[in-house]
KEDO-954015 format. One record per atom (N, C-alpha, C): chain; residue in one letter; y, x, z negated; atom name. Coordinates in nm, 4 decimals, m for minus. Layout:
# residues N
R   c   r         yy         xx         zz    a
R   A   A          Y          X          Z   CA
...
***
This chain:
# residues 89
R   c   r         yy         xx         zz    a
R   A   X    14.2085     7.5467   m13.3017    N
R   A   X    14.0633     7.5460   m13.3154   CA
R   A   X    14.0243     7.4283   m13.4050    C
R   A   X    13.9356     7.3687   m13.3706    N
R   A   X    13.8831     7.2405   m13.4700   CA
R   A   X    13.7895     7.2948   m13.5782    C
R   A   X    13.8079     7.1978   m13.6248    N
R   A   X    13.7017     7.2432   m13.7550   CA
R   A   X    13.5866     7.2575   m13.7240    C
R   A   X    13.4709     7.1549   m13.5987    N
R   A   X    13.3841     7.1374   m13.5200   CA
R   A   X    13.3472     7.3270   m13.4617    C
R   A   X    13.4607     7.3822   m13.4395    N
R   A   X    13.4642     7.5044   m13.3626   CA
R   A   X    13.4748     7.5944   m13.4359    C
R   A   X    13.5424     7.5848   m13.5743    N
R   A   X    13.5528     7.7164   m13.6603   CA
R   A   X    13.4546     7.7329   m13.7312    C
R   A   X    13.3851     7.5578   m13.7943    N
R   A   X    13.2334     7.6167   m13.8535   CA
R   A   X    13.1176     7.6980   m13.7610    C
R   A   X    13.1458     7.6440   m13.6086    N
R   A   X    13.0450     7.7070   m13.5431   CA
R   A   X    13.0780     7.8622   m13.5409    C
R   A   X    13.1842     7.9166   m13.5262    N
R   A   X    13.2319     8.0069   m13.5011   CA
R   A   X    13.1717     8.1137   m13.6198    C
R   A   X    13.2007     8.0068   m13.7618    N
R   A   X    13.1633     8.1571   m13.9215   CA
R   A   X    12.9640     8.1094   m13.8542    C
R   A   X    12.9565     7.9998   m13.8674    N
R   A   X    12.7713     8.0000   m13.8229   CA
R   A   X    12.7160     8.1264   m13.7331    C
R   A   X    12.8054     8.1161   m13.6070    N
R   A   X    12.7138     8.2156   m13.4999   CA
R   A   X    12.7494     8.3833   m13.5667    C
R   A   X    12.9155     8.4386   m13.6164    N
R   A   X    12.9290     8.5463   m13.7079   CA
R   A   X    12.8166     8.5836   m13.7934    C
R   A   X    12.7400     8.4668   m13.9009    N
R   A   X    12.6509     8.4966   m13.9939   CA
R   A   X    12.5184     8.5281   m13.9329    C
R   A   X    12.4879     8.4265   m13.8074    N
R   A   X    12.3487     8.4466   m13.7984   CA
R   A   X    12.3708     8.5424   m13.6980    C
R   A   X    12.4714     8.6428   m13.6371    N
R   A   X    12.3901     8.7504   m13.5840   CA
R   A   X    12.4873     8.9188   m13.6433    C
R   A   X    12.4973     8.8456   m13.7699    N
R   A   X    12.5172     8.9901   m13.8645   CA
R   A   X    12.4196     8.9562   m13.9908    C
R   A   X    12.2910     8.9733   m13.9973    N
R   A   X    12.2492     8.9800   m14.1147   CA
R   A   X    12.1851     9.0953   m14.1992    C
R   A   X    12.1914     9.2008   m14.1089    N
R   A   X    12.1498     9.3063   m14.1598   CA
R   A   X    12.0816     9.3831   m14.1137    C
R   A   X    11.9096     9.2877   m14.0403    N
R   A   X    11.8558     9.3717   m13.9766   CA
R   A   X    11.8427     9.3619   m13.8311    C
R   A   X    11.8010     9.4612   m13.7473    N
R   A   X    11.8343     9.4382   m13.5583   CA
R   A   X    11.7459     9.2794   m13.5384    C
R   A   X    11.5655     9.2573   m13.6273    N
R   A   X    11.5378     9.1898   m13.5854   CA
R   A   X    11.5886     9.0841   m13.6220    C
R   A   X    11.6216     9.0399   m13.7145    N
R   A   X    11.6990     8.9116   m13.7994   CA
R   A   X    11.7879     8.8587   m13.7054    C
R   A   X    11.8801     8.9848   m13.6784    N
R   A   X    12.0032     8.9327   m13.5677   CA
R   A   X    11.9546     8.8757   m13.4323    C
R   A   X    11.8677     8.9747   m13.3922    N
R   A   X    11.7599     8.8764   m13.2642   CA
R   A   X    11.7445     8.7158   m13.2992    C
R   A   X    11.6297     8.7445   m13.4026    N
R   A   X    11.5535     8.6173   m13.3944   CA
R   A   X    11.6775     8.4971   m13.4300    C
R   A   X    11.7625     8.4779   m13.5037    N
R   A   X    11.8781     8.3910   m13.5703   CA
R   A   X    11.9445     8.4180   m13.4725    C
R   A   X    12.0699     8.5205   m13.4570    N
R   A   X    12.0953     8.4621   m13.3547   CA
R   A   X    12.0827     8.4382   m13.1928    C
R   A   X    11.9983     8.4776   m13.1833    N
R   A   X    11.9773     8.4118   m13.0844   CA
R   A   X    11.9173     8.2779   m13.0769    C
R   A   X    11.8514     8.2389   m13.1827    N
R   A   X    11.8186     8.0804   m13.1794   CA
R   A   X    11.9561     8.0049   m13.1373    C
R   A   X    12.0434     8.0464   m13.2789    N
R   A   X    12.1978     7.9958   m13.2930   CA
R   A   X    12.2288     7.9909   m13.1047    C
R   A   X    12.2802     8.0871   m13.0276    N
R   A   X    12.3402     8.0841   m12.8942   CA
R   A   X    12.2767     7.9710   m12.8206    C
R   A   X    12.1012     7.9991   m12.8248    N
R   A   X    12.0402     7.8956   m12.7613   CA
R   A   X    12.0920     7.7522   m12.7966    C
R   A   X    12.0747     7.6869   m12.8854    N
R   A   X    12.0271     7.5450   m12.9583   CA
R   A   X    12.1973     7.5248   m13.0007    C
R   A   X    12.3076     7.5680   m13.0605    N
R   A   X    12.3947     7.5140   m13.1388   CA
R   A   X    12.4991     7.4274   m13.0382    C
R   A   X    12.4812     7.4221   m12.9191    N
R   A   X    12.5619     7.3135   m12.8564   CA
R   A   X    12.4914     7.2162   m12.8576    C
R   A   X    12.3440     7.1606   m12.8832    N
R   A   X    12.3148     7.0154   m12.8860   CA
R   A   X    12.2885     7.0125   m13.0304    C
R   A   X    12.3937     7.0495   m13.1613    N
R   A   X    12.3279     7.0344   m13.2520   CA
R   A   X    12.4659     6.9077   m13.3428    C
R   A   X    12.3780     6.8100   m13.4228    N
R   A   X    12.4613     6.7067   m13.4889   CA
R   A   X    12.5164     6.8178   m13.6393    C
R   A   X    12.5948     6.7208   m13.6823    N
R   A   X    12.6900     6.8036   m13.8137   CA
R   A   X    12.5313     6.8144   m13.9285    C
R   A   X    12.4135     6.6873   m13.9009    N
R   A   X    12.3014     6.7331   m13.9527   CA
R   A   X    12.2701     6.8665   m13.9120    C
R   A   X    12.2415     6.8795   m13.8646    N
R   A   X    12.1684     7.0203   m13.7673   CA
R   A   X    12.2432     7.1251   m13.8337    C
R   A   X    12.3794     7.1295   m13.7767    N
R   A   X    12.4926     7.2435   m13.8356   CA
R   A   X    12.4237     7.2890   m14.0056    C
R   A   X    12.4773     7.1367   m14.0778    N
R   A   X    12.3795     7.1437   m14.2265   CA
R   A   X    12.3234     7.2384   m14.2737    C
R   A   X    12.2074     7.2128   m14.1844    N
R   A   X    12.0404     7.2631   m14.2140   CA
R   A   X    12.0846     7.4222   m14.1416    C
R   A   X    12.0868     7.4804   m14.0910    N
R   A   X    12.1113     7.5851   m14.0497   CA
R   A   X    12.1844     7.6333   m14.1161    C
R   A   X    12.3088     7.6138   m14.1566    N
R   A   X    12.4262     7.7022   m14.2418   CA
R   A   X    12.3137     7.6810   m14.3867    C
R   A   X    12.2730     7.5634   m14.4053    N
R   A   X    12.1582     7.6191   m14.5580   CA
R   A   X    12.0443     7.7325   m14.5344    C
R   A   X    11.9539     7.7660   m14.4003    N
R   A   X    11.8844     7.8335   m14.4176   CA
R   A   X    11.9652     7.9729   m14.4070    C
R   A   X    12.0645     7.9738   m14.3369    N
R   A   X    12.0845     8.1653   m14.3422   CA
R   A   X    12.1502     8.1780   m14.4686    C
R   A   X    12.1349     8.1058   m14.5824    N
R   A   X    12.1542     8.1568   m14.6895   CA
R   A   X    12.0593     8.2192   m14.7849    C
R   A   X    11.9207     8.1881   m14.6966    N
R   A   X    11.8281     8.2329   m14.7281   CA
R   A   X    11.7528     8.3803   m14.6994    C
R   A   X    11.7220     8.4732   m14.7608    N
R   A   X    11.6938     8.6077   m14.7170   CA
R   A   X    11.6351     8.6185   m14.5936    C
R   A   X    11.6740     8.6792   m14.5029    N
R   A   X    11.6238     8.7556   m14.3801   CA
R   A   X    11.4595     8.7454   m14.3736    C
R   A   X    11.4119     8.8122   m14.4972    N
R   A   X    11.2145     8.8096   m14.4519   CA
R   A   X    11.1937     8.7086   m14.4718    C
R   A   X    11.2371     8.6363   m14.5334    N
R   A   X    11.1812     8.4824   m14.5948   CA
R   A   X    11.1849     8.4229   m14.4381    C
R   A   X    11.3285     8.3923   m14.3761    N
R   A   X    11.3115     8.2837   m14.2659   CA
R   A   X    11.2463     8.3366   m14.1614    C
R   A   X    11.2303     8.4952   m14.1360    N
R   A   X    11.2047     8.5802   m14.0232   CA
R   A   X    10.9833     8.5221   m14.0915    C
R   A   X    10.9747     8.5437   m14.1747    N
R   A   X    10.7882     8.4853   m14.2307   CA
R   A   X    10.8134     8.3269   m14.2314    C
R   A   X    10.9148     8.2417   m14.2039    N
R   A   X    10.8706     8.0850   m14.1721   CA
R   A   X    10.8573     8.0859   m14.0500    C
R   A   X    10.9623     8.2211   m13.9757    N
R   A   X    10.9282     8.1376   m13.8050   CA
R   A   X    10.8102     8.2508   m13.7498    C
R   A   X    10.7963     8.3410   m13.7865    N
R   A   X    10.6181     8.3715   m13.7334   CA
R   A   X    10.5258     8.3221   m13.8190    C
R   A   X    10.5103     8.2181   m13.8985    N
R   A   X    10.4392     8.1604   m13.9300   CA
R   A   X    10.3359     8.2687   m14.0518    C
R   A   X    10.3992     8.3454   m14.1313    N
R   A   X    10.3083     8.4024   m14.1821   CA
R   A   X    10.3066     8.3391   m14.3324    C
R   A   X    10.4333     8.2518   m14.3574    N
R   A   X    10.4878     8.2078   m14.5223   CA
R   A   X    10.4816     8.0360   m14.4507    C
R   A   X    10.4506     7.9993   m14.5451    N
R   A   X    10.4431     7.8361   m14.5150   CA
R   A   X    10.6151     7.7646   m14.5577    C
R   A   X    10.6518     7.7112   m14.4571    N
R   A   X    10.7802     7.6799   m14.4931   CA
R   A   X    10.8326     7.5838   m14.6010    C
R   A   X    10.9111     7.5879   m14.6771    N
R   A   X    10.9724     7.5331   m14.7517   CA
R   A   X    10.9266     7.3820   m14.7430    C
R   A   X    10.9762     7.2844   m14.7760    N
R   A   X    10.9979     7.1486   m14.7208   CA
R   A   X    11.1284     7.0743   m14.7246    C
R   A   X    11.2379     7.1684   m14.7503    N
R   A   X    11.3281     7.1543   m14.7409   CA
R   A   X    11.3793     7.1967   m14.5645    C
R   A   X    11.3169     7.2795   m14.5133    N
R   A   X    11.3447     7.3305   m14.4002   CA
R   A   X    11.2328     7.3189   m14.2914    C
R   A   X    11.1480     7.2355   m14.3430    N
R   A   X    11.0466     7.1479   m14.2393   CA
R   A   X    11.1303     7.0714   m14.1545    C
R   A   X    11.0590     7.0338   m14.0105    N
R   A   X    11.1529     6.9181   m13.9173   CA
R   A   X    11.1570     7.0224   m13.8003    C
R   A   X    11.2171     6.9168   m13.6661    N
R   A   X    11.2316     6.9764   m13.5454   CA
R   A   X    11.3429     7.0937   m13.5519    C
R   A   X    11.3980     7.1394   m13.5805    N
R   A   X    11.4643     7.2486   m13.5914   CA
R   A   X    11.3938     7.3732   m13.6463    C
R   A   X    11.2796     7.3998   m13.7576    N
R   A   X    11.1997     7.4510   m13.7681   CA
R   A   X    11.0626     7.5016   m13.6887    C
R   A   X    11.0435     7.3958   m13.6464    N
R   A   X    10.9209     7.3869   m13.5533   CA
R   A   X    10.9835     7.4305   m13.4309    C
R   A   X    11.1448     7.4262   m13.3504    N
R   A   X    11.1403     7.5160   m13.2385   CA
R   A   X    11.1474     7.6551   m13.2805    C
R   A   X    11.2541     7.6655   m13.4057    N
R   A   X    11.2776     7.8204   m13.4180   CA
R   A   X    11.1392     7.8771   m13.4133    C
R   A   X    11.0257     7.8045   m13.4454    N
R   A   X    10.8973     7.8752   m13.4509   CA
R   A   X    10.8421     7.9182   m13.3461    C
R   A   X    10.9006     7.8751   m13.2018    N
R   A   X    10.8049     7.8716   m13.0963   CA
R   A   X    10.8425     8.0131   m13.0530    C
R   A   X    10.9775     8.0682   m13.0845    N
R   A   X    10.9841     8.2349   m13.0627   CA
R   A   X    11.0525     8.2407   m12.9213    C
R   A   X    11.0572     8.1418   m12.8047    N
R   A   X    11.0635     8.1953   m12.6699   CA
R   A   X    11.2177     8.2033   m12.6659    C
R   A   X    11.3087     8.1839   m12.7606    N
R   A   X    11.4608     8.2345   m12.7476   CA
R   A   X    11.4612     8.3285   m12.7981    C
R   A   X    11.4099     8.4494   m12.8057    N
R   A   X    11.4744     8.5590   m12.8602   CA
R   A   X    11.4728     8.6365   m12.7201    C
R   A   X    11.5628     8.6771   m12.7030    N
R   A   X    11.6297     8.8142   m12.5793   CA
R   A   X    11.6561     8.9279   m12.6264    C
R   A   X    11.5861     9.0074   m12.5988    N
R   A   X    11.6163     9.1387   m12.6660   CA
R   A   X    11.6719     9.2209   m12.5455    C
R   A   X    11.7837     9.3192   m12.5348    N
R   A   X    11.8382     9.3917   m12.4620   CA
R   A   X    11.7700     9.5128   m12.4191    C
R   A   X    11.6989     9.5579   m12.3086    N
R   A   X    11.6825     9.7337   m12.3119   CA
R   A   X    11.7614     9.7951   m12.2954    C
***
């Protein structure tokens, strides 16, 4: 396994165990969507935000908490658009 593959590997583990059903939705499923076109930037910025509490990033991407500016940029602005989350019935 490359290193390329094992960080992705603890990344997609974290963002769809975080605690709550919706957290795991909204993260990972961004993560499944987006992490094959993403640069070792990208990787970055993502492994920094899920270090961040669950309501916090779950209120940047419905837009109810104004985001950081550390976590402003196109990676923010899609997680915001919401249309990757799949929820199972």
């Amino acid at each position: 396994m490359t290193d390329t593959s094992s960080r992705l590997a603890r990344l997609r583990f974290r963002a769809w165990h975080r605690g709550t059903r919706e957290a795991d939705y909204m993260i990972g499923c961004f993560f499944d969507r987006f992490h094959e076109t993403w640069s070792e930037a990208d990787m970055d910025w993502f492994e920094t935000l899920i270090e961040e509490e669950d309501v916090e990033i779950m209120a940047w991407a419905l837009k109810t908490e104004p985001v950081p500016e550390k976590f402003q940029g196109p990676l923010m602005d899609r997680m915001m658009k919401l249309d990757y989350v799949e929820i199972p019935y």
